[in-house]
C-alpha positions as CSV (number, residue, x, y, z in Angstrom):
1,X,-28.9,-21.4,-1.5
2,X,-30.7,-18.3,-1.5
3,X,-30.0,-17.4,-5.1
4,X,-30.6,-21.2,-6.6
5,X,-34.3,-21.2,-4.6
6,X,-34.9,-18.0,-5.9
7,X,-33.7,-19.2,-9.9
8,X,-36.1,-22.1,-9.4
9,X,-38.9,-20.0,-8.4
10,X,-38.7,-17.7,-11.2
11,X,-38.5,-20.2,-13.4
12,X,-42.1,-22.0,-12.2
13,X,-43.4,-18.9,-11.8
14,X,-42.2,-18.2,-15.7
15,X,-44.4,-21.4,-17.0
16,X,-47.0,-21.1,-14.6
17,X,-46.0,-24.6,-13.0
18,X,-48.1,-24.5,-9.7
19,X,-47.6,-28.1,-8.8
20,X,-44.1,-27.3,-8.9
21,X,-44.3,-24.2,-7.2
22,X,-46.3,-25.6,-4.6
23,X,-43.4,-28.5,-3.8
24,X,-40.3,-25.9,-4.6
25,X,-41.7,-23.9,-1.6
26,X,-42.4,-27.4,1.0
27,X,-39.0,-28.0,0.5
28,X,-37.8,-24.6,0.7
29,X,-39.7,-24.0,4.1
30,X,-38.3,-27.6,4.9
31,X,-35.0,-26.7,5.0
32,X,-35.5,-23.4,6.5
33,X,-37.1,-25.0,9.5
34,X,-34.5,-27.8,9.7
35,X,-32.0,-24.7,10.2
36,X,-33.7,-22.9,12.4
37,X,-34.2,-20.2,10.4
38,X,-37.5,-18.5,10.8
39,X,-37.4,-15.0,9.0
40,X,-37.9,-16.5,5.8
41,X,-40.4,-19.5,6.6
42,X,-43.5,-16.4,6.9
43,X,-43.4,-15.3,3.8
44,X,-42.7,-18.6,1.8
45,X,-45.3,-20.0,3.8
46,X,-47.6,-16.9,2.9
47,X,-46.7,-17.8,-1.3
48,X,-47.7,-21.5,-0.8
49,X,-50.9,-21.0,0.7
50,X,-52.0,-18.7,-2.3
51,X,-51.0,-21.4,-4.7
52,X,-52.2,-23.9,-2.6
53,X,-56.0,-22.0,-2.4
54,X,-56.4,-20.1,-6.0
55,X,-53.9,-22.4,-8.9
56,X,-54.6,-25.9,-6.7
57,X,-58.0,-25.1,-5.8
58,X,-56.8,-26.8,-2.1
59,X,-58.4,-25.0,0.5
60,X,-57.9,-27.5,3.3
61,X,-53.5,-26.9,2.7
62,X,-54.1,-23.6,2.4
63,X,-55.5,-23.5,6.2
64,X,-53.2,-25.3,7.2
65,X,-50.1,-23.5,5.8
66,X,-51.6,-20.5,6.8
67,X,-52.3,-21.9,10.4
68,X,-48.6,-22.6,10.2
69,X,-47.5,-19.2,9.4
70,X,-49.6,-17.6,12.1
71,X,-47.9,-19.8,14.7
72,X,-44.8,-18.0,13.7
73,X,-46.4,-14.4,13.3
74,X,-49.5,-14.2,15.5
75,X,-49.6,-10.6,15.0
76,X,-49.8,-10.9,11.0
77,X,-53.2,-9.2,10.1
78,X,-52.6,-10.0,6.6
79,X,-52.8,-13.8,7.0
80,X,-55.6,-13.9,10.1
81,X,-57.9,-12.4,6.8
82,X,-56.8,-14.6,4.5
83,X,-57.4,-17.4,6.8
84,X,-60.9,-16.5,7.7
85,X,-61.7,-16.0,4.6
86,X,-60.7,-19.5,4.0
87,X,-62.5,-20.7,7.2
88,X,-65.7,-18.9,6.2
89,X,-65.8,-20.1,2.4
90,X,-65.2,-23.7,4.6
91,X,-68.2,-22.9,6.7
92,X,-66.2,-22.9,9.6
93,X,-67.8,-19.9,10.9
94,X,-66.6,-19.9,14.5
95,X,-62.9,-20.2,13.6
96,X,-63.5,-17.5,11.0
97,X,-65.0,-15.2,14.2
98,X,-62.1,-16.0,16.2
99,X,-59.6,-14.9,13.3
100,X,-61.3,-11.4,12.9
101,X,-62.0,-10.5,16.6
102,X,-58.3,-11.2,16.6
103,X,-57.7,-8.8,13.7
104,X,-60.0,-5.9,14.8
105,X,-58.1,-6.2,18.7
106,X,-54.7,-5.6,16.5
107,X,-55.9,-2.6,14.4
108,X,-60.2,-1.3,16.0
109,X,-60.1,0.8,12.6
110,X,-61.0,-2.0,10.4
111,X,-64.2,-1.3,8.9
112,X,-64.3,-4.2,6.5
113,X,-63.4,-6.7,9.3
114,X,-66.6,-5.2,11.3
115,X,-68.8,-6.3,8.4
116,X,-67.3,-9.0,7.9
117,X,-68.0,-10.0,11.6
118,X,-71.4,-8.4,11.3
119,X,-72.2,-11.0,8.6
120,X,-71.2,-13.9,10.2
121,X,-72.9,-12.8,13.8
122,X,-76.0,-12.3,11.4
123,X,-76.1,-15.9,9.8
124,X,-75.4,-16.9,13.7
125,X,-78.8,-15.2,14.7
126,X,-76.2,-13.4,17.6
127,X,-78.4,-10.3,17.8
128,X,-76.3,-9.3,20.8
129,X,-73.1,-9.4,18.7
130,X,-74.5,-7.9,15.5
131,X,-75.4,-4.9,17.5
132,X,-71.5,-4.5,19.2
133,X,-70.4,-4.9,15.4
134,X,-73.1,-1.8,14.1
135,X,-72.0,0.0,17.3
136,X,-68.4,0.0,16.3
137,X,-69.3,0.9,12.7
138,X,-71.2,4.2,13.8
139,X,-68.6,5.4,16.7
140,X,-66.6,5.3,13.2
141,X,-69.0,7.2,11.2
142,X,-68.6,4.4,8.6
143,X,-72.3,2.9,9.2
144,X,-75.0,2.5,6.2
145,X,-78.7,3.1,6.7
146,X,-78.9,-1.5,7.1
147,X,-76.3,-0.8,9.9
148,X,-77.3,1.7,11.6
149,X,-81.4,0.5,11.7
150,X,-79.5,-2.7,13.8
151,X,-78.1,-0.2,16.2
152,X,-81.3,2.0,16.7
153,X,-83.2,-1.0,17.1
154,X,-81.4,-2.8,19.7
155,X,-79.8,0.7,21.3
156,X,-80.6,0.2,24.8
157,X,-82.5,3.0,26.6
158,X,-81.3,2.9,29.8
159,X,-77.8,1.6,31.2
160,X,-77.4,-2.3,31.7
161,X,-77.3,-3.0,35.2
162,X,-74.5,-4.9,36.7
163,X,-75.3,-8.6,37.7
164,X,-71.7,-9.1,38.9
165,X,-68.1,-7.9,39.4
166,X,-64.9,-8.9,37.5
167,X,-62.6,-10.7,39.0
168,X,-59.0,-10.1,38.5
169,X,-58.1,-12.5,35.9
170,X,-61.0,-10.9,34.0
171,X,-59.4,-7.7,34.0
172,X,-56.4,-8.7,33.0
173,X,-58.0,-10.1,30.0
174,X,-59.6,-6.7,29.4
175,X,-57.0,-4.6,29.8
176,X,-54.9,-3.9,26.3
177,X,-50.9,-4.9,26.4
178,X,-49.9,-1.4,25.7
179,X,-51.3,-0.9,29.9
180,X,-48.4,0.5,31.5
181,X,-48.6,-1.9,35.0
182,X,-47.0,0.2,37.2
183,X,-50.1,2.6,37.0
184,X,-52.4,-0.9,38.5
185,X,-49.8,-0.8,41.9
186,X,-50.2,3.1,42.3
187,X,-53.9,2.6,42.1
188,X,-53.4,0.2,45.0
189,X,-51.6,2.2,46.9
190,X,-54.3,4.8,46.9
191,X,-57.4,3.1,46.9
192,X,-57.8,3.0,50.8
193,X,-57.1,6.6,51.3
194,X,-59.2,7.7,48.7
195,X,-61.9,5.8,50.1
196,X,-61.7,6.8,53.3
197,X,-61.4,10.4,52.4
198,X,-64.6,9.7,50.2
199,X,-66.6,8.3,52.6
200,X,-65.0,9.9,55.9
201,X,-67.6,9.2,58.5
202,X,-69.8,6.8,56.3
203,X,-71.0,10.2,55.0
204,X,-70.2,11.1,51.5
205,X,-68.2,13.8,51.3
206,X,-66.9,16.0,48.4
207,X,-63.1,15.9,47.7
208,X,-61.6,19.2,47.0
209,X,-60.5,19.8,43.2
210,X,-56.7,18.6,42.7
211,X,-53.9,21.5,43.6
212,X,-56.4,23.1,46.0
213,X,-56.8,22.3,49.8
């Protein structure tokens, strides 16, 4: 089956027939999903939505393929930007957002995805956001003279102060998957004693360096 799909592909592909492309792979993925069989559907899906958006000129099927495929691989960078893209030519600016906040939490290096977010905070007016996005660009030495004016600007001078505390939901929110857990119950474990060391006699004390008494 493999073989005759991939014939018929090569074929389309062969007289540029992206009508027939477009249906060759619905079916494919089709059958795919009617046998359970998900290793293949990602990519297929990944070749549809590229016909669907540049041969078709069908940006509305290409976000939803795409929105497809990312409910099988949530962790495919690749398709998050192609989809914001797609969201963002749409003017569907907040789901565009959502897709590269996603992107830049998978891989923080990602210098194109912070301007790209920097653009769409701008047209946003979200001064508070375009100034996270410049932040990130110069902690990566990757900031031009536009980007960097945004950060000195709105630098704070002083250190914000705290309004609240986080709850613990919040922090689990915060904290990256990669957090090895077992470290949150040690910390537990501790916290008394260390406190009361620190403040034995509700008078602050200093704590002797670690390995000496």
């Amino acid at each position: 089956m493999a073989g005759a799909f991939a014939a018929i592909e090569s074929e389309l592909v062969k007289v540029s027939d992206a009508e027939g492309l477009a249906a060759a792979y619905t079916r494919q993925i089709g059958r795919l999903a009617a046998t359970g069989d998900v290793g293949e559907q990602p990519e297929i899906l990944r070749r549809l939505a590229r016909i669907q958006s540049q041969a078709l000129s069908d940006p509305a099927s290409a976000i939803a393929t795409l929105e497809k495929l990312l409910d099988l691989q949530p962790k495919d960078v690749s398709a998050s930007l192609e989809l914001a893209a797609l969201q963002e030519a749409a003017d569907n600016h907040g789901q565009a957002t959502q897709l590269l906040e996603t992107v830049v939490a998978l891989d923080p290096s990602r210098v194109d995805v912070f301007r790209s977010l920097l653009r769409l905070f701008t047209l946003a007016s979200d001064v508070d956001r375009s100034y996270c996005a410049c932040s990130a660009l110069v902690a990566m030495g990757e900031a031009d003279l536009d980007e960097q004016l945004i950060f000195a600007q709105h630098r704070p001078e002083n250190l914000p102060i705290a309004k609240a505390t986080l709850n613990d939901e919040t922090w689990q929110q915060l904290l990256p998957e990669s957090h090895p857990r077992i470290l949150d119950g040690l910390a537990i474990a501790i916290e008394k004693v260390a406190f009361d060391a620190w403040y034995e006699n509700e008078t602050r004390t200093s704590l002797p360096p670690i390995g000496k008494k």
